[in-house]
C-alpha positions as a printed Julia matrix, in Angstrom:
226×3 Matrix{Float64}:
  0.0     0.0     0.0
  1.01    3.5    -1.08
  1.68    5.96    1.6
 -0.24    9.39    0.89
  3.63   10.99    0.3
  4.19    8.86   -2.58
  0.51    8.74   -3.83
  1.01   12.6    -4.36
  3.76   12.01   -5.78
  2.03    9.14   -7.99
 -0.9    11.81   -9.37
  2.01   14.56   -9.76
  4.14   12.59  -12.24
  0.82   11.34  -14.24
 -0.34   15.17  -14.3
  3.13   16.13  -16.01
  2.91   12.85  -18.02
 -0.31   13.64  -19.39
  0.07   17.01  -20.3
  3.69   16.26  -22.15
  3.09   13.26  -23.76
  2.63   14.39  -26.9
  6.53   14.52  -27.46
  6.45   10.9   -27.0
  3.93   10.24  -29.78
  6.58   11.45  -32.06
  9.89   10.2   -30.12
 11.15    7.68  -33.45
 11.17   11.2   -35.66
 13.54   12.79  -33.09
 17.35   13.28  -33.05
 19.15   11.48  -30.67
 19.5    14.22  -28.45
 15.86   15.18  -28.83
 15.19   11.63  -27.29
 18.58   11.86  -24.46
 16.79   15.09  -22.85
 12.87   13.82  -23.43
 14.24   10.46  -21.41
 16.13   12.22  -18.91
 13.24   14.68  -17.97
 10.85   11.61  -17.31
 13.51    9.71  -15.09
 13.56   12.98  -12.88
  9.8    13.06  -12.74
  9.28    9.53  -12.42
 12.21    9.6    -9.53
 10.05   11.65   -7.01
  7.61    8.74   -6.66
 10.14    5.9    -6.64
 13.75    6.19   -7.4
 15.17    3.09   -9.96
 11.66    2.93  -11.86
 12.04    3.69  -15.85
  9.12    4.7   -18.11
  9.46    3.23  -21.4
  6.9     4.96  -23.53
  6.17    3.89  -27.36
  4.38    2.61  -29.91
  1.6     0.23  -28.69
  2.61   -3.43  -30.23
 -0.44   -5.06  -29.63
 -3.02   -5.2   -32.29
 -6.42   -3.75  -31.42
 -5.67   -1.73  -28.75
 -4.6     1.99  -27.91
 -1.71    3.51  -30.5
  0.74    4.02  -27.47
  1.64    2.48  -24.24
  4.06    3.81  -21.24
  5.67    0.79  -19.48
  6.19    0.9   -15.82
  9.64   -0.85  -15.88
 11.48   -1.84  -12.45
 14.67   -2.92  -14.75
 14.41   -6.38  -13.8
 14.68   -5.15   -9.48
 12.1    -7.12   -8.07
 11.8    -5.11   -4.57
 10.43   -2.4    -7.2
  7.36   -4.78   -8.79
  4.53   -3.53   -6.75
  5.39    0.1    -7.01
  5.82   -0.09  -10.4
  2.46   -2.13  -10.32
  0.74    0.72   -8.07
  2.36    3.67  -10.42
  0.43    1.64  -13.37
 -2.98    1.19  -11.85
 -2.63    5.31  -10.95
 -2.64    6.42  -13.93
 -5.0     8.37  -15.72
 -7.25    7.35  -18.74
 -5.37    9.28  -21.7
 -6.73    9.8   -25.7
 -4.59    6.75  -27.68
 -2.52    5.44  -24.61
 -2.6     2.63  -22.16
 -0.05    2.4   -19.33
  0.78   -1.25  -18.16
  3.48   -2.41  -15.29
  6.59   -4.13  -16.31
  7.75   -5.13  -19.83
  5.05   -7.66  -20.84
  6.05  -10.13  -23.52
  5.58   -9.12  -26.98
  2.32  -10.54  -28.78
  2.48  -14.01  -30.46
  3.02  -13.5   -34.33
  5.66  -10.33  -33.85
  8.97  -11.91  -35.01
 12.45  -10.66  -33.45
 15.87  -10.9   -34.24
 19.65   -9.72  -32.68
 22.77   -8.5   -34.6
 25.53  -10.5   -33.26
 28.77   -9.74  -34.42
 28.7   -11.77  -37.34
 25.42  -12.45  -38.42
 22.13  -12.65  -36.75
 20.73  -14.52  -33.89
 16.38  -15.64  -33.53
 14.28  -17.6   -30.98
 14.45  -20.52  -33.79
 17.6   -20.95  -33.56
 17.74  -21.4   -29.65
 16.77  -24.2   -27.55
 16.47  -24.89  -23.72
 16.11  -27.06  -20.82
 14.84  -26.97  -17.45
 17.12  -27.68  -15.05
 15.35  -28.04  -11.44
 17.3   -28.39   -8.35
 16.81  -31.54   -6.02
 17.59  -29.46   -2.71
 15.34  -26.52   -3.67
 12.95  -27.96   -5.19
 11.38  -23.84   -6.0
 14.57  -23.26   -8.0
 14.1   -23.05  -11.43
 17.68  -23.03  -13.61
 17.68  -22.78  -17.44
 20.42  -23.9   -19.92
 20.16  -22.25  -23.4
 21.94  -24.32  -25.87
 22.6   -22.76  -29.8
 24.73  -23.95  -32.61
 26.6   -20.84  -32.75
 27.89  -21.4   -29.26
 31.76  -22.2   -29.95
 32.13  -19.14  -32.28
 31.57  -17.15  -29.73
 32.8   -18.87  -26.91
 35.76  -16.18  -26.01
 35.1   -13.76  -22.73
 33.89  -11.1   -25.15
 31.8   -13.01  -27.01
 29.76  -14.89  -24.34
 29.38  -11.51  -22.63
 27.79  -10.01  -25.74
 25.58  -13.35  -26.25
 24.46  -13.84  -22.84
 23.64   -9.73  -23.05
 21.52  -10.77  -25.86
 20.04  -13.62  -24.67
 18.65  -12.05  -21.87
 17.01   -9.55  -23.75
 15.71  -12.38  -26.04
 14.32  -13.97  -22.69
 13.01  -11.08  -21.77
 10.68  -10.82  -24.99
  9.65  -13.73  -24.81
  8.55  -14.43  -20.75
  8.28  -10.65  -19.93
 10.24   -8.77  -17.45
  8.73  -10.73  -14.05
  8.97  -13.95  -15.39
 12.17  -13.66  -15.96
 12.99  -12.25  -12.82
 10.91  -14.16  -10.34
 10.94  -17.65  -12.38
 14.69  -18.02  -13.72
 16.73  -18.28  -11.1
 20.05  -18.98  -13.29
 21.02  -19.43  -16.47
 23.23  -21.58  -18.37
 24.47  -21.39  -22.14
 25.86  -23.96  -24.37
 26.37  -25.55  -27.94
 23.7   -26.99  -29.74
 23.85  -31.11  -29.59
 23.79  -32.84  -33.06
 20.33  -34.29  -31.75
 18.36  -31.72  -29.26
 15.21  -33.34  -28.93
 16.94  -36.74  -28.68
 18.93  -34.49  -25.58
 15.92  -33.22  -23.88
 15.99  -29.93  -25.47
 12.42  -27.67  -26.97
 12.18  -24.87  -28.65
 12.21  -22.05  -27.13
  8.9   -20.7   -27.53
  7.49  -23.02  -25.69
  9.37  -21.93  -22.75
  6.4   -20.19  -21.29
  4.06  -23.05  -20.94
  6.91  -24.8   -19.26
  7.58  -22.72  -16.72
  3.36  -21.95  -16.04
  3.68  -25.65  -15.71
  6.5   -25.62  -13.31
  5.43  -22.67  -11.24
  1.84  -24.5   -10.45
  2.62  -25.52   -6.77
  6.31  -24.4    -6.95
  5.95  -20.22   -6.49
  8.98  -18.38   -7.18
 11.61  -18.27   -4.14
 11.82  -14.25   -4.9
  8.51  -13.53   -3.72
  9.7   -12.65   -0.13
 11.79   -9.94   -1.86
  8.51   -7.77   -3.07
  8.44   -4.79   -1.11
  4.83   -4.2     0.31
């Protein structure tokens, strides 16, 4: 529950948001600066309710509905989740935007892709397994195995790949899933044979976890600030 400090501060920052978000509706047709100062106004504003939550607003991916949407993003923090949650539900009904908490996953049908440094890197071309842990049994680990593994298997490399993987992951599950349901991660080559290994495709990593997470909650759930 919101304290009637921050819930002032809550209908402050919507008030500015609503009457400068036109700026926003246009932020892809800005120079880079244009964008640097727009961004670095709305952290400040967005800082007097909560301090580490990021407002990510855009063009509305999801067919049917309003033309933009603001995401309340913690960054992945999950002592942030419910104030980004109650920052969300605050917000005012504006003309051609919708406001939603955390980075949802993107609609089924939208395809992505990462530049890797020599070539390009999809969800098709990664595969997974659920690795559970016998003395925790609410520990959820998850190896990532692609055939493009070894050529980038230097310090560099797997830095960059795991950077990219994560935002792959984060895509696909959305940004509490991947906090409060992955508890590590694991990356390797591609077998010769992945389903004879164990391995599925990585879009189906959603209903595998749901299926997990039935009577397993997350083990982060104590770290959700009230």
């Amino acid at each position: 529950m919101l304290t009637a400090k921050e819930t002032q501060a809550a209908h402050e920052f919507w008030k500015w948001f609503d009457q400068n978000r036109l700026p926003f509706e246009f932020i892809f047709d800005m120079s880079d600066e244009q964008r640097t100062e727009l961004f670095s106004n709305i952290e400040e504003k967005v800082s007097s309710f909560a301090e580490g939550l990021e407002v990510q607003p855009g063009n509305n991916m999801k067919n049917g509905g309003p033309k933009y949407r603001a995401i309340i993003s913690a960054g992945g923090y999950v002592p942030l989740f419910k104030k980004a949650k109650a920052l969300a539900e605050l917000a005012p009904a504006m003309p051609d935007w919708e406001v939603c908490a955390l980075v949802p996953p993107l609609p089924k049908g939208i395809k992505i892709r990462f530049d890797l440094r020599d070539g390009l890197l999809y969800p098709e071309d990664i595969w997974f397994q659920l690795m559970e842990v016998e003395e925790e049994p609410r520990i959820l680990g998850l190896h990532l195995a692609l055939k493009q593994f070894d050529h980038y298997a230097d310090d560099e490399g797997l830095t960059d790949l795991q950077h990219i993987l994560t935002q792959m992951l984060l895509n696909i599950l959305g940004e509490e899933s991947l906090a409060m349901d992955i508890q590590y991660l694991e990356i390797g080559p591609l077998p010769p044979d992945p389903i004879e290994e164990g391995f599925l495709e990585l879009y189906d990593l959603p209903v595998h976890i749901a299926e997990f997470r039935k009577d397993r909650p997350s083990p982060r759930l104590g770290e959700m600030e009230g």
